[in-house]
C-alpha positions, 0 to 999 in steps of 0.5 A: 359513530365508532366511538359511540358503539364501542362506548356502548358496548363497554357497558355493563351487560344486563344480568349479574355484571349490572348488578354487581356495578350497582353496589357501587353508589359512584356508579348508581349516582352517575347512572341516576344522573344520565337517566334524569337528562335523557328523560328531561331532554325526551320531556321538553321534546314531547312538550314541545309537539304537545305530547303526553310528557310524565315521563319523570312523574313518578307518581303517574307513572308507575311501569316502564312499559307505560313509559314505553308507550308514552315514546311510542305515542310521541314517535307517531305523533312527531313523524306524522307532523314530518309528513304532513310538513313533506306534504305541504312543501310537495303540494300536497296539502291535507289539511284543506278548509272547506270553501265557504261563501265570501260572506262567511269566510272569516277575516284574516290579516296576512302579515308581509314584509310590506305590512309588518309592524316596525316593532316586530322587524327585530324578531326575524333574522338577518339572513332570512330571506321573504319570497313571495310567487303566488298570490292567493284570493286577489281580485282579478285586474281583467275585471276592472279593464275598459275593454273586455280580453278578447279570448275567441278563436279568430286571428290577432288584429292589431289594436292600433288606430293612430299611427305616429311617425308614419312614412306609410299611413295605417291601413283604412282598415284599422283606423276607427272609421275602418273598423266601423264601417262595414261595406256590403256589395249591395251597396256598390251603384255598379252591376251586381257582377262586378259588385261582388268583385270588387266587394272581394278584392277590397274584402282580400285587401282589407284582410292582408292590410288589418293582419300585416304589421303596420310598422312593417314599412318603416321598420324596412326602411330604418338604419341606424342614425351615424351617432350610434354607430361611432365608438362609444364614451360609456356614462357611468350609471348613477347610484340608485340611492341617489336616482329619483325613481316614479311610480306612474299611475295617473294618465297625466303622469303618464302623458309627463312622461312621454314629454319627457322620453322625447327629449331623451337620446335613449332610454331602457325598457322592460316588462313583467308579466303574468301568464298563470291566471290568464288565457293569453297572459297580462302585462302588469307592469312596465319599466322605463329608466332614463340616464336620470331617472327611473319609471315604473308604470302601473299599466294594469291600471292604465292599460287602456292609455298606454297607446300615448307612449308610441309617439316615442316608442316609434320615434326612430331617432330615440334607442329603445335599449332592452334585453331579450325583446323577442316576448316583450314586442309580442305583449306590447303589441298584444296588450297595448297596440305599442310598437318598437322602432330603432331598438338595441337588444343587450341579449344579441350583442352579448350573444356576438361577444361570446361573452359565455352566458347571455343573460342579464344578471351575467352582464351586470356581474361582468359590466356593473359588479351587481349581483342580481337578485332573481328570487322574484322572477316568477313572483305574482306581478298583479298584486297591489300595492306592489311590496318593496322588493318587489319594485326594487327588483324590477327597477334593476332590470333597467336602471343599469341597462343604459350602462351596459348598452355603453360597454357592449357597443364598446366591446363591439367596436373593438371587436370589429377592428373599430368599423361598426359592422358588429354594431350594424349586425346586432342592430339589424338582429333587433330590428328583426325581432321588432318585426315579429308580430304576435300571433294568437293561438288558435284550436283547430281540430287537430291541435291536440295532435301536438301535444300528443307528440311531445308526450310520446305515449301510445293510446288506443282509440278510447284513449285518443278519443278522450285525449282529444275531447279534454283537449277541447274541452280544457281550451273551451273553458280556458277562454271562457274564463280567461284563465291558462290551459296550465290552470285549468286542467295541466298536461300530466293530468290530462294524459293521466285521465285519458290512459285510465278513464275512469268509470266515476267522477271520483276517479277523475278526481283521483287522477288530479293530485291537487285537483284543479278548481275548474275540474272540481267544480264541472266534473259531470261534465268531464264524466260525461267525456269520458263516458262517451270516449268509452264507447268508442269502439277499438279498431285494429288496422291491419295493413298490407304494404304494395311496394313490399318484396313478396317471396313466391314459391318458383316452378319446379319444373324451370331448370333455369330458376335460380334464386338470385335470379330478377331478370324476369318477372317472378310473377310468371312462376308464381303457381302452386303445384295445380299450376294455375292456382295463386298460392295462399296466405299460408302457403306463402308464409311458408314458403319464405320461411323454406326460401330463408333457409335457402338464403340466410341473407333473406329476413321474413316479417310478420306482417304489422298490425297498427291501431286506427286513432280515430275510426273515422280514419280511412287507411291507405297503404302506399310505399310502406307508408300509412297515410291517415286522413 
């Protein structure tokens, strides 16, 4: 840049001096020549945005402040195409097509790496890499599941009604004919008094048996089988070019594998799930890999039978081998009634070993030399068919796994002086994860209290009320069309809509920036919220503290008074200069101001003015503290 500057200032300055320089033909020649390039490489540019390029056709352009104009043009044109760019890789997309009706929406080919033609894999470079986190306009997977999501607001019943490998048989309350029969007091051939109480106890029983986890039992009872808690000998993993790997999409290829699962010592396991589209979120994707094969299963599509698998799932002579199980045993249980028994989590070894990070791609660098590619870890996992990338990265996740469960143990064994009580704490940390059960959210009056919490915002009464009523409204319509709050109306916009409340629809919509389609398509709705949180009234609190120190004006005329004095009570002298007359407000206030200046240890506080959330709210004041009901 220094260079260049003084380059430049060297030249001839416009005037005499540029003038003499011109009469030298050396320098008019090489002046002409530097021109040409300069308006050459300015032409390809503009030609290039598809701007007006005659910057060299003398013919059309005859004055240099049309060529002035010209670069003008080209500048705005090009900044804008920037801007537009920054806006679309911020989210924000201008250029948004109008919503046709499917029947009038034009055909279009969505070229991938999955679909791209073999001639043109030549024309993208080696170093480009394809991710893919979203899908847009795919036919939802609920629509096609035989037994409809249940999104109501009642607690989560176990979907299980066939337990395997009982030591407790399930509860009657969840087997078929349980859930089937409804029982009536009535029916009961005793007196109608202790009718109803036996009606009430079995009513109590039948609830604590459908909630409980019905492998709680055989969970409490299970210990390690000797095998595992000995010094391991790790078998190397095989290639993955070599490991023949099955996508699982048919209930009889399914029911193969089960057969073959339970001739197996161990074997690894994972999910891939889906949250954004769905209320309570889909497994759409399971992988199993064995010390000889790999298994991806297709369970959006097998949903409804993936059951069958718990036959080995809870077979506590089998090591189920995951990492960080904590949400996979919460959506085996949520989306297939599956349960894990004798389970290894990789993540609570590495957590003992202190081996510094405890995630997966960690173990693989440290145990298998692999690096792992993780640029599909929020990819969309409900798009069929699957890409190629795609079910490679999720065979990796296990096909290493088994490997890693052999080195850790190794690693534990050492580490606890070759006794297994490493080994035993890392198992007993799984089995406490196996005994989680999957709880299903549920609105309350006051669930959005919480997430007011967390924003830590201050709203008056209008805005809390509106706060609260889009709450509702947002989880209301989140169930009914099965679809996550995050979709259907996002945190920040939700609190952005309460603190303005806007007077029009069109300044709802300009709270939302992209505004969400659920939001668009029933905005009346959220208007009439927000008219109705308006015409709250705002309410202003003022609260008097009963334990607080109150200062009084002390009586003159007791020459034994002194300041510091708490021996008797203050209250005796608490007199105006009537003598019987309790003091004022004002009064009061000034004379702890006098009183401060008599003792400068002595604060004086205004008195505080909090704002009521709702105007139902009743306030009581009791030790400093505002309790609201």
């Amino acid at each position: 840049m220094v260079e260049s500057t003084k380059a430049s200032s060297s030249l001839p300055q416009p005037g005499d001096e540029y003038d003499f320089y011109r009469c030298f033909s050396g320098f008019r020649a090489y002046c002409e020549m530097q021109s040409d390039r300069l308006l050459d490489c300015m032409t390809r540019v503009m030609q290039y945005y598809g701007c007006r390029s005659h910057m060299k056709d003398r013919s059309k352009i005859t004055d240099l402040e049309d060529k002035f104009d010209i670069l003008v043009d080209a500048n705005d044109v090009i900044l804008e195409r920037v801007s537009i760019l920054l806006d679309e890789a911020s989210g924000v997309n201008r250029n948004q097509q109008p919503v046709l009706p499917p029947g009038l929406q034009p055909p279009q080919t969505i070229v991938s790496s999955w679909n791209r033609k073999a001639g043109e894999s030549h024309k993208r470079n080696q170093t480009e890499t394809f991710r893919l986190l979203h899908a847009k306009n795919i036919s939802r997977p609920q629509l096609k599941f035989r037994e409809k999501i249940d999104n109501s607001n009642t607690p989560f019943v176990p979907k299980l009604f066939v337990k395997p490998n009982a030591l407790k048989p399930l509860p009657e309350a969840l087997t078929k004919s349980g859930r089937e029969r409804k029982e009536r007091p009535e029916d009961l051939d005793v007196p109608p008094a202790l009718a109803d109480f036996i009606h009430q106890q079995r009513t109590q029983q039948t609830e604590q048996d459908m909630f409980a986890h019905p492998y709680q039992y055989e969970l409490e009872q299970f210990s390690p089988p000797d095998g595992v808690l000995q010094k391991p000998e790790p078998q190397m993993y095989r290639p993955i070019k070599e490991t023949p790997c099955h996508f699982i999409t048919t209930l009889d290829e399914l029911v193969e594998l089960n057969e073959k699962l339970t001739n197996c010592k161990e074997f690894a396991l994972d999910l891939e799930h889906h949250s954004y589209r769905s209320f309570l979120g889909l497994t759409c994707l399971m992988q199993i890999s064995t010390r000889t094969e790999d298994f991806i299963i297709d369970v959006l599509e097998l949903r409804s039978d993936m059951y069958i698998l718990n036959e080995t799932f809870t077979d506590p002579a089998i090591v189920k081998v995951l990492h960080g199980a904590d949400s996979d045993v919460e959506w085996l249980q949520k989306d297939f009634g599956l349960y894990l028994v004798n389970v290894f989590d990789t993540h609570q070894a590495a957590r003992l070993l202190n081996l510094g990070k405890n995630s997966l791609d960690h173990l693989l660098k440290v145990y298998c030399n692999v690096d792992a590619n993780k640029q599909y870890q929020l990819a969309d996992w409900r798009i069929r068919p699957l890409p190629e990338e795609m079910l490679q990265y999720a065979r990796d996740d296990t096909h290493y796994l088994l490997y890693i469960y052999d080195k850790v143990r190794e690693a534990l064994w050492e580490k606890g002086n070759e006794l297994p009580t490493q080994l035993e704490i890392v198992w007993q940390h799984s089995k406490d994860i196996c005994l989680k059960k999957y709880i299903k959210p549920l609105f309350t009056d006051e669930s959005y209290l919480e997430l007011y919490r967390r924003q830590k915002k201050h709203l008056n009464t209008q805005q809390l009320s509106a706060f609260r009523l889009l709450f509702a409204w947002r989880d209301k319509t989140a169930r009914q069309e099965d679809e996550s709050t995050g979709y259907v109306l996002p945190n920040h916009m939700l609190l952005k809509i309460a603190e303005e409340l806007p007077k029009e629809p069109q300044g709802i919509i300009a709270c939302c920036n992209p505004v969400p389609p659920l939001v668009r398509q029933q905005i009346n709705e959220l208007h009439l919220l927000i008219q109705q949180a308006r015409e709250m009234p705002l309410l202003k609190v003022k609260v008097a503290c009963t334990t607080q120190e109150t200062h009084f004006l002390p009586s003159l005329k007791n020459p034994f008074f002194g300041p510091h004095d708490r021996s008797r009570n203050p209250g005796n002298d608490l007199r105006n200069n009537e003598g019987n007359k309790t003091l004022t407000t004002a009064q009061q206030k000034a004379q702890r101001i006098m009183e401060s200046f008599e003792n400068p240890f002595r604060m004086v506080k205004a008195p505080s003015t909090y704002f009521c959330a709702n105007p139902s709210f009743s306030t009581i004041c009791s030790s400093c503290t505002v309790l609201l009901k």
